[in-house]
C-alpha positions in Angstrom: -0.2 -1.8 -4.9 3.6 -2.4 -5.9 5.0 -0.2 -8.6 8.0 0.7 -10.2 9.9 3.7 -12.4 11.2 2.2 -15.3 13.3 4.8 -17.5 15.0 3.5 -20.6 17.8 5.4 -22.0 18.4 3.4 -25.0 17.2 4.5 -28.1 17.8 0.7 -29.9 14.4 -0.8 -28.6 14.1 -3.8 -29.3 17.8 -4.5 -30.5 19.2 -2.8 -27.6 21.2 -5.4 -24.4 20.0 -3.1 -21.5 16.5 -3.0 -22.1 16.3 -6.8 -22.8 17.6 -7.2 -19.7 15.4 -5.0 -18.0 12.3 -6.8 -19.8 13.9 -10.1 -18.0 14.1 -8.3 -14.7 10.5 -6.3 -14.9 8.8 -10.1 -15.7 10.9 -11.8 -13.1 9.4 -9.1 -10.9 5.6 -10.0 -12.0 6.2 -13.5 -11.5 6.9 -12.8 -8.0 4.3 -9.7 -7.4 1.6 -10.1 -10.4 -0.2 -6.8 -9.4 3.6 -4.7 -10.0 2.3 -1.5 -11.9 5.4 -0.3 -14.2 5.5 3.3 -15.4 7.6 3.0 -18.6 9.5 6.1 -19.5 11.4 6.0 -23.0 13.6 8.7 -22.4 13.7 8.7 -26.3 10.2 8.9 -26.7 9.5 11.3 -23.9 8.8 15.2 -25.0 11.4 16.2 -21.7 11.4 19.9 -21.6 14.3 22.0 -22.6 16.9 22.8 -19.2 17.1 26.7 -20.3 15.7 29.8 -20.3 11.9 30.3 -18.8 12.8 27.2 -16.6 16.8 28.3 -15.4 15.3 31.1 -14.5 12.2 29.4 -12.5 15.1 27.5 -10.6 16.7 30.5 -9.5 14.3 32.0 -8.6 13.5 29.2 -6.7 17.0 29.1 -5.0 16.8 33.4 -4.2 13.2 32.8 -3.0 11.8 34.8 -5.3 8.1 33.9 -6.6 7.6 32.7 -10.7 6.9 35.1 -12.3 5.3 34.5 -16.1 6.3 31.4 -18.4 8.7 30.4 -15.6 5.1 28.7 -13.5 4.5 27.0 -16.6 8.0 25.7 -17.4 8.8 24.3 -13.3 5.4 23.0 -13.4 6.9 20.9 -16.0 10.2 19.9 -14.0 7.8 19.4 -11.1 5.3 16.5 -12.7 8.7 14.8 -13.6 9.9 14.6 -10.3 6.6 13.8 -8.9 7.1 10.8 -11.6 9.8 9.4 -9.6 8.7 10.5 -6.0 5.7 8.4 -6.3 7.1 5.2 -7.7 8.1 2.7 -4.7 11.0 0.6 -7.0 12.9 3.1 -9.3 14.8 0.7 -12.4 17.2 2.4 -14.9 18.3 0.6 -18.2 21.1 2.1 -20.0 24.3 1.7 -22.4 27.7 3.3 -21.5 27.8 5.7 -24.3 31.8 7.3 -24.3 32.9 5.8 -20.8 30.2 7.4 -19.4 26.0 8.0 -20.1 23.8 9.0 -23.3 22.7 12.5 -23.0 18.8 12.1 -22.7 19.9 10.5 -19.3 22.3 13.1 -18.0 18.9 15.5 -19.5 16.6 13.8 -17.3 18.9 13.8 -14.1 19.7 17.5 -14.8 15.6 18.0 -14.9 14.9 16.3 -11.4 17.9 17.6 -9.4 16.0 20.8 -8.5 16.3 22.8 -5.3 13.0 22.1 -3.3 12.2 19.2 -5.2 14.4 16.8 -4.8 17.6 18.6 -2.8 17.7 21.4 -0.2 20.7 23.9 1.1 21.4 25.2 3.9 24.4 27.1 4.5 25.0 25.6 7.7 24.5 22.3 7.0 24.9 22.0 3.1 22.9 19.6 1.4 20.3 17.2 2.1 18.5 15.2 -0.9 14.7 15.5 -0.4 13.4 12.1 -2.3 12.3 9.6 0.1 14.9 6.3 0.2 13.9 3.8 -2.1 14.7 0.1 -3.7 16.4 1.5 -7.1 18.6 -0.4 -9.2 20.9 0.3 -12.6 21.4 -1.7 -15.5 24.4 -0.9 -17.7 25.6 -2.1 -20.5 28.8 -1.8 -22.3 30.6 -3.2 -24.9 33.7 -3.5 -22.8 34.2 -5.8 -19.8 35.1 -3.6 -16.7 34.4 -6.6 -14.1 37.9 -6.2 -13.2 38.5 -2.3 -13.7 39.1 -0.7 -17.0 38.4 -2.2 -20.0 41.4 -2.3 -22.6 42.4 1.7 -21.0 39.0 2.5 -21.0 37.3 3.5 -17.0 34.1 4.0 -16.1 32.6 6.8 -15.4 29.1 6.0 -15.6 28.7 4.2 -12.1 30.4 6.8 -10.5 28.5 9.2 -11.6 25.1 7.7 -11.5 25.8 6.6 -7.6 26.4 10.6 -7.2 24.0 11.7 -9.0 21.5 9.1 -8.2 22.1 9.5 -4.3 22.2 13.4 -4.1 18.3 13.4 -4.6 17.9 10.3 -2.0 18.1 7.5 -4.4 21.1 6.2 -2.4 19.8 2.6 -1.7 21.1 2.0 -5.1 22.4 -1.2 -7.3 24.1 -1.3 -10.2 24.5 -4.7 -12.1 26.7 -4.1 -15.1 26.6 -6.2 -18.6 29.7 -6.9 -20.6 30.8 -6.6 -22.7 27.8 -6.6 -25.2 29.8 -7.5 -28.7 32.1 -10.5 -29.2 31.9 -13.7 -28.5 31.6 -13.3 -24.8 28.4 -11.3 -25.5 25.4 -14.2 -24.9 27.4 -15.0 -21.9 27.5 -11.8 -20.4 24.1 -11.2 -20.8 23.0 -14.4 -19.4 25.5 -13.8 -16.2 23.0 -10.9 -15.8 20.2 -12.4 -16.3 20.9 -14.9 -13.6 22.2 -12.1 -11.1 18.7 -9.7 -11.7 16.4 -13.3 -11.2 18.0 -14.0 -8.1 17.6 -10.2 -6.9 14.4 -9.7 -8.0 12.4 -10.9 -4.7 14.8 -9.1 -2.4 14.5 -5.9 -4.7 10.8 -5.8 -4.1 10.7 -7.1 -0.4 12.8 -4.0 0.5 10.2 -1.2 0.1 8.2 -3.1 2.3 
């Protein structure tokens, strides 16, 4: 059975661009593969579990090699059935705005949850680092109010794709696309969005054919 991640980082629901866009993409997906399962995560909805004490400590002791001791089981327990969340999805899609030229902060939370040594990345002093998440079909939706199709927007870069190609690939998920939509306010809004639209319909049965 085909299924896919799909982690929303805006908190707008229903008003907000990128997850109307991903709604298009997810059904253009089902019309293609009617059995695609889709794990929704709202990563404003979703209790994630605070990136401090009980579970710093649980991932430095990981890195040291020293066993959990106490509430530090309990709290990586937690980072580990979020990881396991992605590891076991086949298509991993991310909706998101561009919040202050880069991402909202429950995203940068979640990526700072499942980048965890053993997890999803291992050292070796010899050979550095190696991302421990199996390759996958994953794909980016991001919004912004400004149009960077060109490069910056009025002054404004980017930092968001960047980042989330970095980020995104230092765990494994380097089989990565990122479609962006802009700008979101204006008149060239509707426009932009349908330019999207039309881009994600005509990816969609590629994007699924490639975890095959």
């Amino acid at each position: 059975m085909t299924s896919l991640l799909h982690v929303e980082a805006s908190p707008r629901g229903d008003a907000s661009r990128s997850t109307h866009v991903a709604r298009g993409f997810i059904a253009a997906l089902r019309a293609g593969v009617p059995s695609l399962t889709v794990d929704h995560l709202d990563l404003w909805q979703a209790d994630l579990p605070s990136f401090d004490g009980a579970a710093l400590a649980a991932k430095y002791a990981r890195l040291s090699g020293r066993p959990h001791e106490g509430r530090e089981a309990a709290a990586w327990a937690e980072i580990e059935r979020l990881v396991t969340r992605v590891d076991r999805a086949e298509h991993i899609l991310l909706s998101t705005p561009m919040w202050n030229l880069s991402i909202p902060y429950r995203l940068k939370h979640w990526i700072d949850l499942i980048t965890q040594p053993g997890l999803s990345f291992a050292f070796d002093p010899a050979t550095g680092y190696r991302p421990l998440l199996r390759p996958r079909p994953a794909l980016v939706i991001l919004t912004s109010a400004g149009d960077y199709a060109t490069g910056e927007s009025c002054g404004r870069p980017d930092l968001a794709t960047p980042y989330l190609r970095a980020a995104l690939g230092f765990v494994g998920l380097s089989d990565l696309a990122i479609v962006p939509v802009g700008p979101t306010i204006g008149p060239g809004a509707d426009a932009a969005v349908e330019r999207a639209a039309t881009r994600l319909r005509a990816l969609a049965p590629g994007f699924l054919r490639a975890a095959s």
